[in-house]
ChimeraX commands (.cxc) that place a marker at each C-alpha (Angstrom):
marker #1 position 101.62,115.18,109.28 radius 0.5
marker #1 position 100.26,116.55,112.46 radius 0.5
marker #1 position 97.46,114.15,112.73 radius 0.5
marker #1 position 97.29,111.76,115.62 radius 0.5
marker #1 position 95.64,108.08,114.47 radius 0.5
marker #1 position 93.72,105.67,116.58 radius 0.5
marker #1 position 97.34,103.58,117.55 radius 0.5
marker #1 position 98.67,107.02,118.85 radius 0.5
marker #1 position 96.07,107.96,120.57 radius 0.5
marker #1 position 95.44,104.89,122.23 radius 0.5
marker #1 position 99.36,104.82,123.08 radius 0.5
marker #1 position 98.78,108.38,124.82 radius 0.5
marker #1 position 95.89,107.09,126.94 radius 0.5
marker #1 position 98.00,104.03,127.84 radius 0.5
marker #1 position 100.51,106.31,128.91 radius 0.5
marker #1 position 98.54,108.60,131.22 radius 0.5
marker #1 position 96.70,105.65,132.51 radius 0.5
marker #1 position 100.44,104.21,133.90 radius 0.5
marker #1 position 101.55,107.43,135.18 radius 0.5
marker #1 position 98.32,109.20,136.46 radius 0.5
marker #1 position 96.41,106.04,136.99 radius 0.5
marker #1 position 92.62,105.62,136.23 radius 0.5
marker #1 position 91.27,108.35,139.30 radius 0.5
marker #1 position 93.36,110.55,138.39 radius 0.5
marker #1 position 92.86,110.98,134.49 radius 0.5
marker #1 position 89.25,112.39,135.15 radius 0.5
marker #1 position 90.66,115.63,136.85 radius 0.5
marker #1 position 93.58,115.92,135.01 radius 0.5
marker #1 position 91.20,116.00,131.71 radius 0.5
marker #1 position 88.95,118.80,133.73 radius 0.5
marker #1 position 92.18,121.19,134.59 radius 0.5
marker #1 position 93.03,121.00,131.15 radius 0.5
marker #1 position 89.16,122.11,129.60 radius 0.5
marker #1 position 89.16,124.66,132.25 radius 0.5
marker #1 position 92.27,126.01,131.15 radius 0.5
marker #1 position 91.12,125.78,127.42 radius 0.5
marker #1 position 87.80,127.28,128.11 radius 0.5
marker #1 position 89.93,130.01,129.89 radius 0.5
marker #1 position 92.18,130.53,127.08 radius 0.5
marker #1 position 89.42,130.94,124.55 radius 0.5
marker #1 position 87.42,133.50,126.97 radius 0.5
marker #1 position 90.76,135.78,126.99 radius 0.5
marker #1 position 91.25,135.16,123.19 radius 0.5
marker #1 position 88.08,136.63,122.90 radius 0.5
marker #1 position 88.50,139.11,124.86 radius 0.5
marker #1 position 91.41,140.58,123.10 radius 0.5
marker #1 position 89.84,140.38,119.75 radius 0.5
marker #1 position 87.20,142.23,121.05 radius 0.5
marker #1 position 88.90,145.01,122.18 radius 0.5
marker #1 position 90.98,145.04,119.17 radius 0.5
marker #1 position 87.93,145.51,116.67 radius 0.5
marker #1 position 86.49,148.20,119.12 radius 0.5
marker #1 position 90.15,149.98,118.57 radius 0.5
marker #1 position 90.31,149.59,114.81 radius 0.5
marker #1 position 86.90,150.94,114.68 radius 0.5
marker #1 position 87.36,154.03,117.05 radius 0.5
marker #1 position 90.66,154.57,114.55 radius 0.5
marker #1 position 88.15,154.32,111.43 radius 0.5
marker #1 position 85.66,156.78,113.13 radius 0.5
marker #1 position 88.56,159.07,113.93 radius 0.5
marker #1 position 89.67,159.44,110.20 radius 0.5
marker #1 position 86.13,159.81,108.58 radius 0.5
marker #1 position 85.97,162.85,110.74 radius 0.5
marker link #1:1,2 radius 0.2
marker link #1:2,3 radius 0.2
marker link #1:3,4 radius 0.2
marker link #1:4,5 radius 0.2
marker link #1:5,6 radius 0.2
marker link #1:6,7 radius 0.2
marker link #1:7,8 radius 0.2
marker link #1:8,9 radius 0.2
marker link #1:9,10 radius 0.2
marker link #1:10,11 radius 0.2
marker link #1:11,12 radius 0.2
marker link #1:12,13 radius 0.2
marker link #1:13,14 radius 0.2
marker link #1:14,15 radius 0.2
marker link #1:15,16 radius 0.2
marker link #1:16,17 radius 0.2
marker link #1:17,18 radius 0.2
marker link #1:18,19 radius 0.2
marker link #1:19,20 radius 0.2
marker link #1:20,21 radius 0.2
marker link #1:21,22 radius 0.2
marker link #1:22,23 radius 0.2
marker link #1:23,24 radius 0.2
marker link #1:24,25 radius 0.2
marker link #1:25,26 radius 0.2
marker link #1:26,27 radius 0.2
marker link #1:27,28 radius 0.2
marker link #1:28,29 radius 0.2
marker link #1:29,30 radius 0.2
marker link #1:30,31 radius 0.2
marker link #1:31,32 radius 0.2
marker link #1:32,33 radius 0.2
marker link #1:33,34 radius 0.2
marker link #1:34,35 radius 0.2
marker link #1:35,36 radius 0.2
marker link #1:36,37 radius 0.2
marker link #1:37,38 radius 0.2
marker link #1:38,39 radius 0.2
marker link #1:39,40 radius 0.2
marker link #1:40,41 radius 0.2
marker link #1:41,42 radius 0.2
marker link #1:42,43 radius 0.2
marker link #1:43,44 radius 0.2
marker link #1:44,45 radius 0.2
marker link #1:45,46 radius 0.2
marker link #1:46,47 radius 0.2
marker link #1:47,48 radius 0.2
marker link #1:48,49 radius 0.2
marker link #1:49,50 radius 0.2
marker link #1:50,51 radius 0.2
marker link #1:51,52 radius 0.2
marker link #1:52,53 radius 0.2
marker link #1:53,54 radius 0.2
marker link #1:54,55 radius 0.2
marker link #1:55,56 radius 0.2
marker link #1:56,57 radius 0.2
marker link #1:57,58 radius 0.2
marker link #1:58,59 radius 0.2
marker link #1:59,60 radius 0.2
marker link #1:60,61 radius 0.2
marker link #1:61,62 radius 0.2
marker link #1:62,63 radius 0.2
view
C-alpha cells in the first residue's frame, strides 16, 4: 500500500497529458522541483537551527 506501479503511473501521465497537454507538462514538472528543492532548503534550515538550540541548552547546563 502506498506504492504507485507502472499502470498507475502511466494512468497519471495520461491524465496530465489531457488536461495540461504535452507543452505544458515540462513547466508544470519544473514549478513543482522548485518548490521541492525549496521545501527541503527550509527543512534544513529549521533543523539547523534546532541542533544549534539543543546544543546552546546542553552548553548552558554543563556550566
Amino acid at each position: 500500500m502506498g506504492m504507485i506501479g507502472t499502470q498507475e503511473l502511466i494512468l497519471i501521465c495520461a491524465i496530465l497529458v489531457l488536461l495540461f497537454g504535452a507543452k505544458k507538462i515540462p513547466e508544470i514538472a519544473s514549478g513543482i522541483g522548485k518548490g521541492i528543492k525549496e521545501f527541503r532548503k527550509a527543512s534544513n534550515e529549521v533543523t539547523a537551527e534546532l541542533n544549534k538550540t539543543e546544543k546552546e541548552v546542553e552548553n548552558k547546563k554543563t556550566v
